[in-house]
KENU-521154 format. One record per residue (C-alpha): residue in three letters; residue number from 1; x, y, z. Coordinates in steps of 0.02 Angstrom, whole numbers. Layout:
# KENU-521154
{ronu 'ala'; NUM; {X; Y; Z}}
...
END
This chain:
# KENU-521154
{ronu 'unk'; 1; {5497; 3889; 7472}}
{ronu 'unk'; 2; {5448; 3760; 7345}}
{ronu 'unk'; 3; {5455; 3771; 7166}}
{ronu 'unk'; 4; {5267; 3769; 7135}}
{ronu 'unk'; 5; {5262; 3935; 7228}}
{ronu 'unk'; 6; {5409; 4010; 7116}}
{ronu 'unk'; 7; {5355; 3961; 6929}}
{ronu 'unk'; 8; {5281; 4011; 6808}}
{ronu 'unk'; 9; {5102; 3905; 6777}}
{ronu 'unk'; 10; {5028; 3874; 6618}}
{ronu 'unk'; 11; {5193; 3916; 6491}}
{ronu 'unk'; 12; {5187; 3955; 6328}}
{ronu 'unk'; 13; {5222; 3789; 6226}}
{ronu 'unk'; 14; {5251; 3750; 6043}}
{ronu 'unk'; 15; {5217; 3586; 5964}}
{ronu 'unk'; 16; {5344; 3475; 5876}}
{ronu 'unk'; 17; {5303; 3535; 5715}}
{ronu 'unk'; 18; {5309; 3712; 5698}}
{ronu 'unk'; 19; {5431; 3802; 5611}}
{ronu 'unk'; 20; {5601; 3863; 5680}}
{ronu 'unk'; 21; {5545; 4056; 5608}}
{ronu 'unk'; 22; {5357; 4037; 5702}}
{ronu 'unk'; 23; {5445; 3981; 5874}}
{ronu 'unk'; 24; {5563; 4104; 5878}}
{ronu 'unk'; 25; {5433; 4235; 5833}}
{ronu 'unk'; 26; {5349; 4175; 5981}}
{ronu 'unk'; 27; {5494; 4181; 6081}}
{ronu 'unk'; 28; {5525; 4366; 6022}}
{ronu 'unk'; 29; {5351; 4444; 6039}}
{ronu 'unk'; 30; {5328; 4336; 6221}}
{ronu 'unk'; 31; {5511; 4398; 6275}}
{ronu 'unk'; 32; {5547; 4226; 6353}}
{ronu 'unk'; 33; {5727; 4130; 6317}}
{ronu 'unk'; 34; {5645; 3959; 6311}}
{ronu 'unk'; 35; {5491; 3864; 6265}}
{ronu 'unk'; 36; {5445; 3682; 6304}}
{ronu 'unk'; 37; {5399; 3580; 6141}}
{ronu 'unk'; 38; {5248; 3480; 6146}}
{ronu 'unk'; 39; {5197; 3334; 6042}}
{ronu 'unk'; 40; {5016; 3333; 6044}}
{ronu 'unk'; 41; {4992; 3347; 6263}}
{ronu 'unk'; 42; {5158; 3246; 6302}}
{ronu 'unk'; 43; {5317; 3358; 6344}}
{ronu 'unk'; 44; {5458; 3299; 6218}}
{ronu 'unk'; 45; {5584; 3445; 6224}}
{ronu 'unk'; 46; {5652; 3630; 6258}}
{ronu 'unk'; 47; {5714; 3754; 6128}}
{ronu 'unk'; 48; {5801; 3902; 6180}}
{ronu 'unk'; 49; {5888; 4051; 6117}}
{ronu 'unk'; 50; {6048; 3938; 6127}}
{ronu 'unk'; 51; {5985; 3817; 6009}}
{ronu 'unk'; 52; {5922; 3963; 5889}}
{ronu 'unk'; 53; {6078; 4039; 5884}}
{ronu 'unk'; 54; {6196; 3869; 5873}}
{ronu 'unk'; 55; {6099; 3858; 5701}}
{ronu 'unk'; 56; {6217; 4004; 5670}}
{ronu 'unk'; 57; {6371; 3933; 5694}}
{ronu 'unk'; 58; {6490; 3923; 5556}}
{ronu 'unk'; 59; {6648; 3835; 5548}}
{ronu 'unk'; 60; {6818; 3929; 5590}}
{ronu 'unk'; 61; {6954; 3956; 5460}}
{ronu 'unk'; 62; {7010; 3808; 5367}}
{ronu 'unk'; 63; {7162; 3708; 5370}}
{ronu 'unk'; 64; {7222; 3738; 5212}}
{ronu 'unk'; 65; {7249; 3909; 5205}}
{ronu 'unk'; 66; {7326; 3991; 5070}}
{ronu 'unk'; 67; {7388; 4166; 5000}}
{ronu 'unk'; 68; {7290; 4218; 4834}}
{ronu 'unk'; 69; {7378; 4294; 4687}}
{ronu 'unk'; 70; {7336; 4444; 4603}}
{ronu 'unk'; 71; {7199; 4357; 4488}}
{ronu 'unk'; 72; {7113; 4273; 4621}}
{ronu 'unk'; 73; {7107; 4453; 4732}}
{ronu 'unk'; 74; {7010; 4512; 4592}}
{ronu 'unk'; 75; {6879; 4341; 4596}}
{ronu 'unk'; 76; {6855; 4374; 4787}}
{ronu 'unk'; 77; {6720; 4481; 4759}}
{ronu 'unk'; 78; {6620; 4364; 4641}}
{ronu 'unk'; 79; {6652; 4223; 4763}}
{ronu 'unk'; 80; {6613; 4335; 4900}}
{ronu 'unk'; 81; {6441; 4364; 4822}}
{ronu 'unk'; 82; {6412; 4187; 4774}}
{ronu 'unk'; 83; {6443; 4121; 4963}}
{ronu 'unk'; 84; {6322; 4272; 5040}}
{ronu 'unk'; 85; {6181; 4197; 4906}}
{ronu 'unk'; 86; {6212; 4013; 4975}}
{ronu 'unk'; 87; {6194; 4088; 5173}}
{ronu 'unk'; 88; {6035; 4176; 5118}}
{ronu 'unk'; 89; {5982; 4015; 5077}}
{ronu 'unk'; 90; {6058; 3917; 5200}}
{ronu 'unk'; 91; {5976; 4033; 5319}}
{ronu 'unk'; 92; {5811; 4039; 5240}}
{ronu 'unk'; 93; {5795; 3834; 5243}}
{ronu 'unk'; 94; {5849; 3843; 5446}}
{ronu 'unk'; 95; {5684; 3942; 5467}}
{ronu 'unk'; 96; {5588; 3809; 5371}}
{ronu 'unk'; 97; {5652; 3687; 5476}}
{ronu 'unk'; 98; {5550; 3587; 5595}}
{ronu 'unk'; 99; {5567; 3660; 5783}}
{ronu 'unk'; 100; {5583; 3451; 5844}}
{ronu 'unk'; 101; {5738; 3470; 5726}}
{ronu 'unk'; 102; {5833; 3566; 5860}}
{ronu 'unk'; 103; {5763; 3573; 6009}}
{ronu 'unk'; 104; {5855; 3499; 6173}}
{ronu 'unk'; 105; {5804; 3307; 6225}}
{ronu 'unk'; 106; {5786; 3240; 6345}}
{ronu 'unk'; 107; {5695; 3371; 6467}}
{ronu 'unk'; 108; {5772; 3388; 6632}}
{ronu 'unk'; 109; {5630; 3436; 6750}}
{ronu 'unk'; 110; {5575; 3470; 6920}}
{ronu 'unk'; 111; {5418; 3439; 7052}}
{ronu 'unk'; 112; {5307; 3548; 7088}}
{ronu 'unk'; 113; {5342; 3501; 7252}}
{ronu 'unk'; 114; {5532; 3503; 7283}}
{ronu 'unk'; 115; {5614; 3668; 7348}}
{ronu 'unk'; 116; {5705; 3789; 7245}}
{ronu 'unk'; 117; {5849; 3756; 7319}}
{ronu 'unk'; 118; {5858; 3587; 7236}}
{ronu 'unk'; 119; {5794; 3695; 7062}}
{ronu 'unk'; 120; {5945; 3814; 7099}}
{ronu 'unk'; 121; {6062; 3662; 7089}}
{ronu 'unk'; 122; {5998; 3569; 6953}}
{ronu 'unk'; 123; {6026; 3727; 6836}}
{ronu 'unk'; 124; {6185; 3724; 6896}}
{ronu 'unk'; 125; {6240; 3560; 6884}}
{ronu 'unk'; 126; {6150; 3555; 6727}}
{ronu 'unk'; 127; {6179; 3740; 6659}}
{ronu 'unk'; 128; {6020; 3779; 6605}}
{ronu 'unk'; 129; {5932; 3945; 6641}}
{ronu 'unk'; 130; {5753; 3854; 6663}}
{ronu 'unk'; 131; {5686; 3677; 6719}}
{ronu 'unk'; 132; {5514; 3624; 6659}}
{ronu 'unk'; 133; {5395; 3573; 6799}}
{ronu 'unk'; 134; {5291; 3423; 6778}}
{ronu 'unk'; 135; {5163; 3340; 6892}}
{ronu 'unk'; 136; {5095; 3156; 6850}}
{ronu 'unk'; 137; {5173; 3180; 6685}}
{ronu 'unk'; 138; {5117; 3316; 6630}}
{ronu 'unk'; 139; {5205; 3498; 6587}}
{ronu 'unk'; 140; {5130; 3618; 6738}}
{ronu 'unk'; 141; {5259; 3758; 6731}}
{ronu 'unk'; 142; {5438; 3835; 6706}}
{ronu 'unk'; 143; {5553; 3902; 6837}}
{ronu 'unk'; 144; {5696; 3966; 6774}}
{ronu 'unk'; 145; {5839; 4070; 6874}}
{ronu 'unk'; 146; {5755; 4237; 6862}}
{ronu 'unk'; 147; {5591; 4159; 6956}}
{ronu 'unk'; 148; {5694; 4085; 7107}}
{ronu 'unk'; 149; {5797; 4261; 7111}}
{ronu 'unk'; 150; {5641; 4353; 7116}}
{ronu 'unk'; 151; {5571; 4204; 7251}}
{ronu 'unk'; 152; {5715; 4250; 7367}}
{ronu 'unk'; 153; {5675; 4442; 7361}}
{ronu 'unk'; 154; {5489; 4404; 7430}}
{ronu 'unk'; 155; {5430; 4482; 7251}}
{ronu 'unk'; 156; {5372; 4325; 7178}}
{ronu 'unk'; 157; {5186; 4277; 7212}}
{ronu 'unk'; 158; {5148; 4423; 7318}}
END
């Protein structure tokens, strides 16, 4: 089976400038774990879930650990406060963010015309969940692992 039989045609795209909040809305209401960024017609990118959520990320504990004494137990809370205000911030300029700012670059796609078996082991070697199909350039479709799973069952297509 090739791969233009398997994917998905026509995906939902984004362009290059939209907001990190609008793309993941779009990812939410669409229920799909990646969408192909677009700068006016020319593919440019991927964001995925993995890239929203890596915007998450904080660091671990640092090295300079220490043991408070009594007066600074009681400041905890006020500092406590203080760093929740800067994340509600921090979190609130992530959204504002362009979606170019994080997506994944360069795209790693597949032909239309090459079987899924060669999809199967790009995502491997690769480990992504979903390869962007292009033809003469141009973005075509997504397979990602679910569509060649659901290709192998004979449910795909039919």
């Amino acid at each position: 089976m090739i791969v233009r039989n398997a994917m998905t045609k026509d995906p939902v795209t984004c362009q290059a400038g939209d907001k990190i909040a609008d793309v993941a809305g779009v990812m939410r209401s669409r229920k799909i774990g990646g969408i192909p960024i677009l700068e006016g017609d020319t593919l440019i990118g991927i964001v995925t879930e993995t890239d929203i959520i890596q915007l998450l990320m904080t660091k671990g504990p640092s090295d300079d650990l220490w043991l408070p004494s009594p007066l600074e137990i009681i400041e905890l809370p006020v500092r406590e406060f203080i760093n929740w205000e800067h994340t509600k911030k921090a979190l609130t300029d992530i959204r504002q963010k362009k979606i170019a700012d994080i997506m994944s670059k360069p795209v790693i796609t597949i032909s239309p015309d090459d079987d899924i078996e060669t999809a199967a082991q790009r995502m491997l070697e690769k480990k992504i969940d979903r390869l962007c199909v292009t033809e003469n350039n141009k973005l075509i479709g997504i397979i990602t692992r679910e569509d060649i799973v659901w290709s192998l069952a004979g449910e795909k297509g039919m």
